[in-house]
C-alpha positions as CSV (number, residue, x, y, z in Angstrom):
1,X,-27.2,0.6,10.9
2,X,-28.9,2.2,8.1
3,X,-31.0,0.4,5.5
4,X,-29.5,0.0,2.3
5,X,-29.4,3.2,-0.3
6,X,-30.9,3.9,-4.0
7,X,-27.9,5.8,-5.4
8,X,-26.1,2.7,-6.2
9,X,-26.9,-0.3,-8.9
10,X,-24.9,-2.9,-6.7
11,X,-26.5,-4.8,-4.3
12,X,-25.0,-6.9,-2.0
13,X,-25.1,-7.8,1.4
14,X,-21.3,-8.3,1.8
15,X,-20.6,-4.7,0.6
16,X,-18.9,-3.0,3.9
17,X,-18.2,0.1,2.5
18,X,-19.2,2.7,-0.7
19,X,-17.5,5.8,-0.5
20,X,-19.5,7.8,-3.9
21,X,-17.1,10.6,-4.5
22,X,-18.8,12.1,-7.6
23,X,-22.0,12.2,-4.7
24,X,-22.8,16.4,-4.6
25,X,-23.3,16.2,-1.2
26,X,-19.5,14.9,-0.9
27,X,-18.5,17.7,-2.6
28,X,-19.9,20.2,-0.4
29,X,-18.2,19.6,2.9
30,X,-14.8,18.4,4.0
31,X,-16.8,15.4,6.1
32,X,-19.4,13.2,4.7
33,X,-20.9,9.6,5.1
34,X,-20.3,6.5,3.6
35,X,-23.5,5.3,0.8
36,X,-22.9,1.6,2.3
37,X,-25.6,0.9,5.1
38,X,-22.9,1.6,7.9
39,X,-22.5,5.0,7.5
40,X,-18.8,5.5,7.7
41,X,-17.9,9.4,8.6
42,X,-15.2,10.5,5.9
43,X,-12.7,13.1,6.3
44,X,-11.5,14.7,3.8
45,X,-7.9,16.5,3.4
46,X,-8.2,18.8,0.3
47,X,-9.1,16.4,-2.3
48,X,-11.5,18.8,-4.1
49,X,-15.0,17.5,-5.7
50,X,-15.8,17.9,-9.1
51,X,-18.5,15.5,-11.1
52,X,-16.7,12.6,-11.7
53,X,-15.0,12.3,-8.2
54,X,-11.9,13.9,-5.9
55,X,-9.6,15.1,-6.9
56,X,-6.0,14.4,-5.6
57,X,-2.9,16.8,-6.2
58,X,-0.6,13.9,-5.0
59,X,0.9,15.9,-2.1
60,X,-0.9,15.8,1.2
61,X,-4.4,15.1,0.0
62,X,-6.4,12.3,1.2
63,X,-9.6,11.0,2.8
64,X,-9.3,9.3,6.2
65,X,-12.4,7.2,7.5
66,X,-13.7,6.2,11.2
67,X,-13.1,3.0,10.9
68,X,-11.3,0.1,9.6
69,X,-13.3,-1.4,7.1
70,X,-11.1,-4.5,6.6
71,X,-10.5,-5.1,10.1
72,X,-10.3,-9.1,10.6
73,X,-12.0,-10.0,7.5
74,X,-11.7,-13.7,6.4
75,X,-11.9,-12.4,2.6
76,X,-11.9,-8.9,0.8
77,X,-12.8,-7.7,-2.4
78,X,-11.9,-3.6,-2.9
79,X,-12.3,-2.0,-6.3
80,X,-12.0,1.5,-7.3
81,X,-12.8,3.7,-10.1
82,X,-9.7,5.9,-11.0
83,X,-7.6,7.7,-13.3
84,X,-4.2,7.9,-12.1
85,X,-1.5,10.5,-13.0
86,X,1.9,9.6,-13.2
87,X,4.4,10.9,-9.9
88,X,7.9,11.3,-8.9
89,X,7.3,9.1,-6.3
90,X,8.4,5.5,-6.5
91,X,4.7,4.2,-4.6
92,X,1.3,5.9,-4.9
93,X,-1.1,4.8,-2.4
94,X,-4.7,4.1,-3.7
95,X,-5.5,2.4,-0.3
96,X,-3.8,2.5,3.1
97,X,-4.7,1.7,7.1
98,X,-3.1,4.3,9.7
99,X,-3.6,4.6,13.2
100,X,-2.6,8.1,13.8
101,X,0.9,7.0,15.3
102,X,3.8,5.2,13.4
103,X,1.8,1.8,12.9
104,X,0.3,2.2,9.2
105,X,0.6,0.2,6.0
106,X,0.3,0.9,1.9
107,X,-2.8,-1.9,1.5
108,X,-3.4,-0.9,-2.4
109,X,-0.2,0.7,-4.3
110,X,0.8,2.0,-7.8
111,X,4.6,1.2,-8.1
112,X,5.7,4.3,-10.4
113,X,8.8,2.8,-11.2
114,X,8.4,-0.6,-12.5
115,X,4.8,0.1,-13.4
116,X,3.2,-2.1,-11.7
117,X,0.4,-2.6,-9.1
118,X,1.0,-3.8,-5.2
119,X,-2.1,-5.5,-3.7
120,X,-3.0,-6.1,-1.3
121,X,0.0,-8.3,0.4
122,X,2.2,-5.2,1.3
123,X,-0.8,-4.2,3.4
124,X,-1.9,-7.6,5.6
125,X,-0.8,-8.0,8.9
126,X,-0.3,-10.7,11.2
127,X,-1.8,-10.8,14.5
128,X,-0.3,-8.6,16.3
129,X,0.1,-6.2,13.5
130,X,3.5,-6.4,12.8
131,X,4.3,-5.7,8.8
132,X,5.6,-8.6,7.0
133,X,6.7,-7.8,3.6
134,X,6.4,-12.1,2.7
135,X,3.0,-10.9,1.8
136,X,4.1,-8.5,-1.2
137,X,2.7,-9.0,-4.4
138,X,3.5,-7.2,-7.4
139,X,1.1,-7.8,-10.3
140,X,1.1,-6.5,-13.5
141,X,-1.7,-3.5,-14.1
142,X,-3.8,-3.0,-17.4
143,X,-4.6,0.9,-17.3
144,X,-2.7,3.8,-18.7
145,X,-2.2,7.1,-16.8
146,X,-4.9,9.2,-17.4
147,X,-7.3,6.9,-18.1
148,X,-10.6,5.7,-16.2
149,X,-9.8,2.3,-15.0
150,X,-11.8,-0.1,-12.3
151,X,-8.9,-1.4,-10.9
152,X,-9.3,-3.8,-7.8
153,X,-8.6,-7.2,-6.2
154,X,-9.9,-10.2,-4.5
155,X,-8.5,-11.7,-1.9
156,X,-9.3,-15.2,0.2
157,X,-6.4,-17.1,1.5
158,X,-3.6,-17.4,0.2
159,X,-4.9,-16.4,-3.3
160,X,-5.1,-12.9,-4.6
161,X,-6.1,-12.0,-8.2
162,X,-6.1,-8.4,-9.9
163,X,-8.6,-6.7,-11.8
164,X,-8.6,-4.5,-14.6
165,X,-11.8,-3.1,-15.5
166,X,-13.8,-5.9,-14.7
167,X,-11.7,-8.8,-16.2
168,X,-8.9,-10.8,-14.2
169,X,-5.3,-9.7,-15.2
170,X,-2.9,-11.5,-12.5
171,X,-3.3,-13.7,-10.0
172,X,-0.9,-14.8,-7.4
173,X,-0.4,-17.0,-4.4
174,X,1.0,-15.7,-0.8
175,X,1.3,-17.7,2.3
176,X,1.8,-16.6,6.0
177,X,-0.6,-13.5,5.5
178,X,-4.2,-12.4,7.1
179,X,-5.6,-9.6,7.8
180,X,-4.9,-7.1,10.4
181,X,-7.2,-7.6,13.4
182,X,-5.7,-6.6,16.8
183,X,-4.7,-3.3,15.9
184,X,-7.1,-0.3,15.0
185,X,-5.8,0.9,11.5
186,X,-8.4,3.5,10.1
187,X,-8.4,3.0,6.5
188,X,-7.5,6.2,4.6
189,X,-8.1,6.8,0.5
190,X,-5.2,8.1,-1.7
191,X,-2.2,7.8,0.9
192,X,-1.1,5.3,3.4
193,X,-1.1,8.5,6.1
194,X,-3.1,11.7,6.6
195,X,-0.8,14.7,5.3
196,X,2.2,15.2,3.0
197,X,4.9,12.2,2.0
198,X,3.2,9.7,2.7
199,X,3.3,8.3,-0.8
200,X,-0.1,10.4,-1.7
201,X,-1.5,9.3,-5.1
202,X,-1.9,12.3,-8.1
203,X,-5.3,10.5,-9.4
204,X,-9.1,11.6,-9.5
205,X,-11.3,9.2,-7.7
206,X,-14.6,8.4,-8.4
207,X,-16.0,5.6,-6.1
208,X,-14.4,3.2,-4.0
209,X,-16.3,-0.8,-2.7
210,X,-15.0,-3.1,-0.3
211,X,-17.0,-6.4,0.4
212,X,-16.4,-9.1,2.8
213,X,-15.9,-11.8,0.6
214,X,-13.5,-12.6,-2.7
215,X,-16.6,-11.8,-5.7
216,X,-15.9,-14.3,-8.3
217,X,-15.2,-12.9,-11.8
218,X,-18.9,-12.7,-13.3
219,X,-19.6,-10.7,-10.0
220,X,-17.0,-8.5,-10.7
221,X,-17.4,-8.1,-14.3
222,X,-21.4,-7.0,-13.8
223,X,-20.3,-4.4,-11.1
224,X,-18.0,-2.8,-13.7
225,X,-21.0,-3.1,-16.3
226,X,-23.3,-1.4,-14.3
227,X,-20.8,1.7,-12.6
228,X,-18.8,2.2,-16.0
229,X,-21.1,4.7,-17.5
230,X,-20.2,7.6,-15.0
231,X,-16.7,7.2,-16.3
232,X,-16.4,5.7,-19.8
233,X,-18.9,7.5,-22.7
């Protein structure tokens, strides 16, 4: 385990992952390390750097990690600096898990045609990790194509509420759902599945967290504070 990095301002010992896509040396390899002090190896499937993020044509590109980092977690918070694009698709997957066979799941979606943001509930498993679809929640998103957004959620049970750059937009309640953790699901950025079809999200990406814990609203508010100025002038 490393000790914990300088390139971020947040600071927190529930933070399980920090995937820094603007990072140069993210840019310069298709392979690179998570910023968080676990070290997660990335793998990156086109998604090309520039210095805000990846960039992802909404195709086949996407960024598949070693590990699940939500794997059996009592609690999750996951927030992401984007800026969608619209697609012909009906989903757009910001955040999936995949196993490499059949067994995956759309954890964090865009739902092109009603506008509208899935999270996480279409994503969490039950043991055994068999998909239940009781655990969908559609809430009602704040950000405009083509705009930087921190969009994210938090989510303790049964109560998940959605973020929009740094302020709580929708909240709902879902019973009879947990966490995947019997089943390895790698986690994988900006489809559900490695490769084409797999409801790949058209976006640039500029950082993604995931913490351990549902971060109340003043946390959540002062990590948007202190990331927005990479994204918003």
């Amino acid at each position: 385990m490393r000790t914990h990095r300088l390139n971020s301002p947040i600071r927190d010992p529930s933070l399980v992952l920090e995937a820094l896509l603007w990072k140069r040396d993210a840019g310069n390899a298709q392979k690179f390390m998570s910023d968080d002090m676990y070290g997660h190896l990335a793998t990156v499937t086109g998604a090309t750097w520039e210095i805000q993020g990846r960039t992802f044509d909404g195709i086949d590109d996407g960024i598949l990690l070693d590990a699940n980092v939500t794997k059996g977690l009592a609690a999750i918070s996951l927030f992401a600096w984007i800026k969608p694009e619209p697609q012909a698709t009906s989903h757009q997957t910001i955040w999936g898990d995949y196993t490499g066979a059949a067994d995956f799941s759309a954890f964090f979606n865009i739902m092109n045609e009603s506008a509208t943001l899935w999270s996480p509930m279409a994503g969490l498993l039950p043991e055994g990790g068999a998909r239940t679809d009781t655990g969908t929640l559609g809430l009602t998103p704040t950000f405009n194509y083509g705009v930087w957004t921190y969009i994210g959620f938090t989510w303790s049970p049964n109560t998940c509420t959605l973020y929009g750059n740094g302020v709580s937009i929708d909240s709902g309640t879902v019973t009879g759902a947990t966490l995947e953790n019997t089943v390895t699901l790698n986690n994988n950025i900006g489809a559900y599945a490695p490769g084409a079809l797999h409801q790949n999200c058209k976006m640039i990406a500029g950082e993604f967290h995931v913490f351990s814990r549902a971060l109340n609203p003043l946390e959540v508010q002062r990590n948007y504070l202190a990331t927005k100025w990479r994204y918003i002038p």
